[in-house]
N, C-alpha and C positions, 0 to 999 in steps of 0.2 A: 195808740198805745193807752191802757187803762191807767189809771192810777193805783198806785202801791196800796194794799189795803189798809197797810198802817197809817199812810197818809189819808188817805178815804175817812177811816174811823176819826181821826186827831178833828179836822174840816165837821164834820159831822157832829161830835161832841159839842166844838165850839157854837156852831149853828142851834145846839138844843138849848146850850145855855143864854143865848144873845136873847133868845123865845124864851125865856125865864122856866125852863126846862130842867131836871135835877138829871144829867148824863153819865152815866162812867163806863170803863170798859172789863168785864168782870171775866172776861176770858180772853188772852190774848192770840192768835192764830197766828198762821204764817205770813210772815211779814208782805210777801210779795204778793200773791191769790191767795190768801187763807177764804172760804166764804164765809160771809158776813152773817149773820141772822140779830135783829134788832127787839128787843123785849121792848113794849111798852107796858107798864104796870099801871093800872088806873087808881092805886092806892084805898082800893076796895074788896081786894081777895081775886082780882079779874087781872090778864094781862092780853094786850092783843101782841101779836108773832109774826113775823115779817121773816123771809130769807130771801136767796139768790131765785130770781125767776129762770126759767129753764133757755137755754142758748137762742131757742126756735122765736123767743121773744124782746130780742136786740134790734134794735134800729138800726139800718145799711149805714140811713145819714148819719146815724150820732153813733157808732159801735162801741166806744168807750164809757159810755152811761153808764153806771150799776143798774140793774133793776131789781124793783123786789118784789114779793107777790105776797100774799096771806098765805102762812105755815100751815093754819088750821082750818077747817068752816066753821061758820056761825061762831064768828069772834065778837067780844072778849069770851077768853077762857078760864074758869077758874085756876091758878097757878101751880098748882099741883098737879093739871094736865100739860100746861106749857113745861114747864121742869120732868116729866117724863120723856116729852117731845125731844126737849133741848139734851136730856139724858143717852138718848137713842142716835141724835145726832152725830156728839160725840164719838159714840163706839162708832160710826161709820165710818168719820173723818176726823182726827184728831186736832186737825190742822184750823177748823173754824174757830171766828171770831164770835164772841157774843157780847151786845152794847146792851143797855139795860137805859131803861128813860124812865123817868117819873113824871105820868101827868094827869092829872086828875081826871082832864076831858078827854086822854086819849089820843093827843097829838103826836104823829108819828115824824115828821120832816122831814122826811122821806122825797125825794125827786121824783121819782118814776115808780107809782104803782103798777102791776099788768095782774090782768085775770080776773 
């Protein structure tokens, strides 16, 4: 069984800040599976974009893992392309989460990249 996403986020948050990381959660989703998507802001006009990797990229061993994958190619994106992106999202599923990280270098703390 996966973890609650609200519990997912809270874990997650704490982890960006222990990494001296600036985290909040600027959209709340559905508590239970809302999908997650993760902003990193490099605090230069650029952000890299992370969401839910597609089902076909689950581990047998580990099924409960989140994964996530790069939203965009040829990341960072200027932020006015991620905030159209994250715009679109939206009207598709109202239900997502979006976490917001500040890092200059671009650390994401993320478990599981795929793609």
């Amino acid at each position: 069984m996966r973890l609650k996403s609200s519990i997912w986020v809270s874990a997650y948050i704490r982890r960006c800040m222990i990494e001296g990381a600036y985290a909040v959660v600027r959209r709340r989703g559905a508590e239970e599976a809302g999908a997650i998507f993760v902003k990193v802001d490099r605090l230069d006009g650029t952000s890299d974009l992370f969401g839910p990797a597609p089902q076909t990229e689950f581990d047998d061993a580990q099924p409960t893992d989140r994964a996530f994958m790069a939203s965009l190619r040829d990341q960072p994106k200027p932020n006015d392309e991620i905030e159209t992106y994250l715009g679109r999202q939206i009207k598709f599923d109202p239900d997502i989460w979006i976490v917001e990280v500040e890092d200059r270098n671009g650390r994401n703390f993320l478990e599981r990249i795929v793609g």
